[in-house]
C-alpha positions in Angstrom: 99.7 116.5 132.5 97.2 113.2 132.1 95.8 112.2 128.8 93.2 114.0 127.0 91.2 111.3 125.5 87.8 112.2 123.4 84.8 110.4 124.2 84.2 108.7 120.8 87.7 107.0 120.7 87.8 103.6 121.5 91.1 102.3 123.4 92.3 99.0 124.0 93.1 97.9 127.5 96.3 96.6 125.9 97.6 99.9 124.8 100.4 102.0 126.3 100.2 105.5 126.3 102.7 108.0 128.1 100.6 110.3 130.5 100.0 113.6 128.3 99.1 111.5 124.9 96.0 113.3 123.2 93.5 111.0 121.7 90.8 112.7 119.0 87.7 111.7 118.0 86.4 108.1 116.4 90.2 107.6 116.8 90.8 103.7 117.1 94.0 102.5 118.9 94.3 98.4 119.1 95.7 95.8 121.5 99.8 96.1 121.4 100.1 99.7 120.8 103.0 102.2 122.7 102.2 105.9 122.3 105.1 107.8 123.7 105.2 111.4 126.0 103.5 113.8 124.2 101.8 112.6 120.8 98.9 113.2 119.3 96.4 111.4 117.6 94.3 113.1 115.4 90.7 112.1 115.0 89.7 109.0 112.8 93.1 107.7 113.1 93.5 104.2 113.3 96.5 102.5 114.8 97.2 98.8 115.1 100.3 96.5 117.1 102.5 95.5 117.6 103.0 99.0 116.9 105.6 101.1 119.0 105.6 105.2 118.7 107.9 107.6 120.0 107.5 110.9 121.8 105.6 114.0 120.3 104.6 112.5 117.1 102.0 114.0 115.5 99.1 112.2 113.2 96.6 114.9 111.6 94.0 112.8 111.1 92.2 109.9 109.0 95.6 107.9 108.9 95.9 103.8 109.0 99.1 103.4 111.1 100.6 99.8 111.6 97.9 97.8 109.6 99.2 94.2 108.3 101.5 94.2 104.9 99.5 94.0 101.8 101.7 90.8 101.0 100.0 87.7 100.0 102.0 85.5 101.6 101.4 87.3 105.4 99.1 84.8 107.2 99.2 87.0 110.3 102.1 86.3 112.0 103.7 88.4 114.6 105.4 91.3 113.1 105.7 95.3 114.3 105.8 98.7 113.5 108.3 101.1 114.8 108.4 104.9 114.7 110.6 106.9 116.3 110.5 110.9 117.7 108.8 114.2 116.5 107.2 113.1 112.7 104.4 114.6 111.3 102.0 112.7 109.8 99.3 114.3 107.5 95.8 113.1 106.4 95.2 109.6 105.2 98.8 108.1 105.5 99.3 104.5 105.6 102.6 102.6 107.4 102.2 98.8 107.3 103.9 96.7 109.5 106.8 93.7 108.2 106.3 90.8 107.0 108.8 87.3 108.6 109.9 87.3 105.3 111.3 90.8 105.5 112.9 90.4 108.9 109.4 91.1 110.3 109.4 94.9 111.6 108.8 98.3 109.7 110.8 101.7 110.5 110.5 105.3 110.5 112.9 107.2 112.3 112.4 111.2 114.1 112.2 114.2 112.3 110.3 113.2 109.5 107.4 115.2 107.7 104.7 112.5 105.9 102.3 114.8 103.6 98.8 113.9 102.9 98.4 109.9 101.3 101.7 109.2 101.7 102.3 105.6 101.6 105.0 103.0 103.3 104.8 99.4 102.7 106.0 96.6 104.8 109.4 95.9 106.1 110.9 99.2 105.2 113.3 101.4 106.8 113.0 105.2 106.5 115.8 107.4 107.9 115.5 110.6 109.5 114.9 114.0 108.6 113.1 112.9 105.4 110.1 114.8 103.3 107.2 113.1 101.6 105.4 114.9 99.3 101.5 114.1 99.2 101.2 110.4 97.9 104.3 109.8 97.8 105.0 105.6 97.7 107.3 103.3 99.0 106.9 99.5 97.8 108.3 96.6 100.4 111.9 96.5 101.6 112.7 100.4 100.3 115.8 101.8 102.3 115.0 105.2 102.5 118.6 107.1 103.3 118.4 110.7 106.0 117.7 113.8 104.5 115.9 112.4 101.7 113.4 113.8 99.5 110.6 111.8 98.0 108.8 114.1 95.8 104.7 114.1 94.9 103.4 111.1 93.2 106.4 109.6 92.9 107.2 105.8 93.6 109.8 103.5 94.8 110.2 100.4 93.5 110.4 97.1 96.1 113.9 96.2 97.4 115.5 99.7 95.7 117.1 102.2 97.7 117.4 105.7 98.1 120.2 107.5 99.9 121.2 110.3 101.7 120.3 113.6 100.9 118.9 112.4 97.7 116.1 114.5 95.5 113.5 112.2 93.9 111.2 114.7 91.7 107.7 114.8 91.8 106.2 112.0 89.2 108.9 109.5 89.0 109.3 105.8 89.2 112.4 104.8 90.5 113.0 100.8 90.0 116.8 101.3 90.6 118.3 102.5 93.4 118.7 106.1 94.1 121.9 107.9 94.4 122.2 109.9 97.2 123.1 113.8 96.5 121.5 114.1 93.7 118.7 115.2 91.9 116.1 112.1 90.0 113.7 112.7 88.2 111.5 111.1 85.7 108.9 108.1 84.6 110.0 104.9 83.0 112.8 105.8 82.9 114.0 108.0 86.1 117.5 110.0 84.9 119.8 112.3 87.6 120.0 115.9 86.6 123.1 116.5 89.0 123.9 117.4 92.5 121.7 119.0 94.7 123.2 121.7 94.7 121.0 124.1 96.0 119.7 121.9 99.0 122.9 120.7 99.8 124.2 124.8 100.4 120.9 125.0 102.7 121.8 122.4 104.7 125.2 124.0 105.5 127.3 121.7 103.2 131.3 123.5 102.4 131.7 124.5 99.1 135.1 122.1 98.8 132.7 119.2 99.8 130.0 120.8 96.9 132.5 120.4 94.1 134.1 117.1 95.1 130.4 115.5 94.9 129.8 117.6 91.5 133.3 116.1 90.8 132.2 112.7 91.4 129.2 112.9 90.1 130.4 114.1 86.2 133.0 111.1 86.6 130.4 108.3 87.1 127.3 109.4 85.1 128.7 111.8 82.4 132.3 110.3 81.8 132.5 107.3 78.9 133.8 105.1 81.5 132.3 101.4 82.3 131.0 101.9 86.4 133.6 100.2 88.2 136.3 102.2 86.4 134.6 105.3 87.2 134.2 104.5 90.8 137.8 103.7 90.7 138.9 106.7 89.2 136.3 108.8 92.1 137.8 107.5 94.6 141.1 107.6 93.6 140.8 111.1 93.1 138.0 112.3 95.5 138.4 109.7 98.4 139.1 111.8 100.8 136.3 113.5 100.8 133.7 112.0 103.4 130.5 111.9 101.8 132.6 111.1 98.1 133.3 107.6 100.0 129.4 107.0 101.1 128.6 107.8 97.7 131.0 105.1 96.1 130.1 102.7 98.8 126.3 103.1 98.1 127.1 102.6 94.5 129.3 99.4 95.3 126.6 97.7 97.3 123.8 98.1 95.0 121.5 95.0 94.4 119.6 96.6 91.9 121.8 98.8 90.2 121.4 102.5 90.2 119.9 105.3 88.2 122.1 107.8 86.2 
């Protein structure tokens, strides 16, 4: 199948695309841009390199893909976009690329749904499988964990990040990092209302592995204890458990501290 490519889009030489790539109209696609097997690029969508895209991604339309870092220290140097296979990206989403002083490349994995004015800053790194609501916002050098959820309106503060699985509720402002598993929500300051329980049954999580994390959780945000006691006391009891262990981990290796 060869490209479909609308009259009014204007193409760089120096792009790559795969063969069946479909370009809309007044799209713009620049100089150092790789467009994988079957993508598409919605009309007014504007995409800038070093940017390099993976197969069947999807971009709605009116989106500003791989633009520099809003950073005042970039003076243009050479830094990249990455995305990976089979996102979605709605109307009017932004993805910067990184800055040198950020290790100089942003990231978005496969399987990820971007809804309308969603925003991701430079030198980033977004897992897989994730959901953002419509404006959702990532300042620079967010970790964004798999599964995640980053709810409507809500924003991440620079250098946090959030982990796997985690909930963040439309409206918040997270300026600690987020735990993963459970449910955040809330502005100035974010708090955790618990497991996610009822997401982490429709992803096909075991009951045993359910109540250890509700287990966990209690011990480290409801218990008395001073943190590194409590993660102590988790994984001395709960440390078997898989994901118990990636939770105290996560916890251990925070920067920034987390929210409870």
């Amino acid at each position: 199948m060869s490209s479909t490519i609308a009259e009014s889009a204007v193409i760089s030489p120096e792009a790559v695309l795969a063969e069946d790539v479909v370009i809309g109209p007044y799209a713009v696609i620049g100089a150092g841009v790789t467009i994988g097997a079957g993508s598409e690029i919605g009309p007014h969508v504007r995409i800038e390199g070093p940017t390099t895209i993976g197969e069947r991604n999807r971009f709605v339309g009116s989106a500003s893909i791989g633009t520099p870092p809003q950073d005042l220290k970039f003076k243009g140097e050479q830094t990249e976009l990455r995305i990976g296979n089979d996102n979605v990206f709605r109307e009017f989403i932004t993805l910067n690329r990184g800055t040198t002083g950020g290790g100089g490349v942003t990231t978005i994995g496969s399987n990820n749904f971007f809804m309308a004015y969603a925003h991701v800053a430079h030198d980033c790194h977004v897992g897989s499988h994730t959901i953002f609501a419509n404006n959702a916002t990532l300042a620079g050098h967010v970790e964004v964990g798999d599964f995640s959820t980053v709810g409507a309106f809500s924003a991440v503060h620079q250098f946090c990040r959030v982990g796997n699985h985690a909930f963040i509720g439309g409206g918040s402002i997270c300026t600690q990092d987020v735990l993963p598993f459970v449910k955040t929500v809330g502005n100035r300051p974010a708090q955790t209302y618990g497991i996610n329980t009822i997401g982490l049954e429709r992803k096909g999580f075991p009951k045993p592995t359910i109540e250890a994390l509700q287990r966990a959780y209690r011990i480290l945000v409801r218990s008395k204890l001073k943190l590194a006691d409590a993660l102590d006391r988790v994984e001395a009891e709960l440390g078997e458990v898989e994901e118990v262990r990636y939770l105290v981990a996560f916890v251990r290796a925070s920067q920034r501290g987390v929210i409870r």
